[in-house]
C-alpha positions as CSV (number, residue, x, y, z in Angstrom):
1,X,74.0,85.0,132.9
2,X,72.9,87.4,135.6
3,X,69.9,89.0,135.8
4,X,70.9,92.5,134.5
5,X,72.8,90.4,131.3
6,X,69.6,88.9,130.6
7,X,67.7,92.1,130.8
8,X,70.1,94.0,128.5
9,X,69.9,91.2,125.9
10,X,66.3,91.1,126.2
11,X,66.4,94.9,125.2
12,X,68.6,94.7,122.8
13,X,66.9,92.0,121.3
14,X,63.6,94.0,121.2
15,X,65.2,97.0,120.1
16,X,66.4,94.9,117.0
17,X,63.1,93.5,116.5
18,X,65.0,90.0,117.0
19,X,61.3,88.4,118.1
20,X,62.8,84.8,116.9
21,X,65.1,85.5,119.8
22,X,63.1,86.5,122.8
23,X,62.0,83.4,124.1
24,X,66.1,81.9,124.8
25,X,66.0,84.7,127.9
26,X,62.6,83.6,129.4
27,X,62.2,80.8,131.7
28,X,59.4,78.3,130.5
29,X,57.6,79.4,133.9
30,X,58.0,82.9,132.8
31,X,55.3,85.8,133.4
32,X,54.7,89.2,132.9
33,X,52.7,91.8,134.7
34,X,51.8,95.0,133.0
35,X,50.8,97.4,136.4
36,X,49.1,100.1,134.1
37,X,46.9,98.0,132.5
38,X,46.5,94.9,134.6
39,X,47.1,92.4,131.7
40,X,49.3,88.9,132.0
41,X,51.1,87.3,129.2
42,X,53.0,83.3,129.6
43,X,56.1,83.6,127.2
44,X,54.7,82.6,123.9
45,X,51.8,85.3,124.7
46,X,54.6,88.1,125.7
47,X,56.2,87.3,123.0
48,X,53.3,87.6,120.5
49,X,52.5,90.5,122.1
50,X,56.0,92.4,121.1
51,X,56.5,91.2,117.9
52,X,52.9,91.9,116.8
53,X,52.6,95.4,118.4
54,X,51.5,98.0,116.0
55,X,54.2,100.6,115.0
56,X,57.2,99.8,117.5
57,X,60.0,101.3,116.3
58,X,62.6,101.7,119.0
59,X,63.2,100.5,122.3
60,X,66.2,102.9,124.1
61,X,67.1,101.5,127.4
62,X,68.6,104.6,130.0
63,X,69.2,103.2,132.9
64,X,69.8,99.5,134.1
65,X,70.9,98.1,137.3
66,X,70.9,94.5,138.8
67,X,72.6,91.7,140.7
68,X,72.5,88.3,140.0
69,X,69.0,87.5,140.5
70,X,67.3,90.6,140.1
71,X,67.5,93.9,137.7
72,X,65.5,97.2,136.5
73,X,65.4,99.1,133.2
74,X,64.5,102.5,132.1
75,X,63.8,102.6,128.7
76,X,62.3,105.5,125.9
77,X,60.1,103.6,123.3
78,X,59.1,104.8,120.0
79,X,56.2,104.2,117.9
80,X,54.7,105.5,114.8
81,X,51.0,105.7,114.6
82,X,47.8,107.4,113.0
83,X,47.8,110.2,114.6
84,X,51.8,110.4,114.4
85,X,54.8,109.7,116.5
86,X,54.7,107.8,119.9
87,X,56.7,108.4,123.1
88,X,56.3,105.7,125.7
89,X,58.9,105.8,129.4
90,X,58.6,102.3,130.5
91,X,60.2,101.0,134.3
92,X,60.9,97.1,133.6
93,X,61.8,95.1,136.3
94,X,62.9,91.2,136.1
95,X,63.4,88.5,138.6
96,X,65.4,85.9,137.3
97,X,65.7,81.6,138.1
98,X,67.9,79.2,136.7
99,X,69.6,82.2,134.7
100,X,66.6,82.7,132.8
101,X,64.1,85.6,133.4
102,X,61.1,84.2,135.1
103,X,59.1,87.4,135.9
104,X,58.7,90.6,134.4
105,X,56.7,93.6,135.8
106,X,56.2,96.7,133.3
107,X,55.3,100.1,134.2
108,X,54.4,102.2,131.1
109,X,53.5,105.8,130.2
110,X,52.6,108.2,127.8
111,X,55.7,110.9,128.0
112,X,53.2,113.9,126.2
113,X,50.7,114.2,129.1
114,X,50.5,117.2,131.6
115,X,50.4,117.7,134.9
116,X,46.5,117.7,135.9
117,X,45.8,121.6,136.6
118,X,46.3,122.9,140.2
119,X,48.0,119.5,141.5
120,X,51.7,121.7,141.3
121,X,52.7,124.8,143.2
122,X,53.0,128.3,142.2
């Protein structure tokens, strides 16, 4: 399996709320690195992590590239919370070894923010 395989059926897997099946894409050695908030998980941790998240809904990947060793995701998540629905853009990027995905670096955001006033032009 190449690296952008093993992302997609990572996704998908997500999406489906297939926790059970998560860990068969990670490499025992497997990390990840969330850049927004500076947090690390090992693979039973990550794992955890997704399955236990409060409210996930949907995962929605948009864009994926990759080669055999490395790929990149763009993917619309959706949540349901307290205060209501939540809209998440995430940038996933995985590095793979023995055809499993060894490291995985996540970029998150909250899509209803606005642009900080007077930081765009006229």
């Amino acid at each position: 399996m190449d690296a952008k395989d093993a992302l997609s059926g990572l996704m998908t897997a997500i999406d489906e709320h297939r926790w059970d099946d998560l860990a068969a894409f990670l490499h025992p050695e497997f990390a990840c690195r969330l850049v927004h908030t500076g947090e690390e998980f090992g693979r039973d941790a990550w794992v955890a992590f997704n399955a236990d998240y409060p409210g996930f809904d949907r995962l929605i990947v948009e864009d994926l590239v990759g080669s055999d060793e490395a790929a990149a995701a763009r993917s619309l998540v959706l949540g349901d919370a307290d205060a209501g629905p939540q809209r998440f853009a995430c940038a996933s990027f995985a590095h793979l070894r023995d055809g499993l995905i060894v490291e995985l670096v996540e970029v998150w955001t909250d899509l209803d923010q606005e642009a900080p006033e007077g930081t765009r032009g006229a």
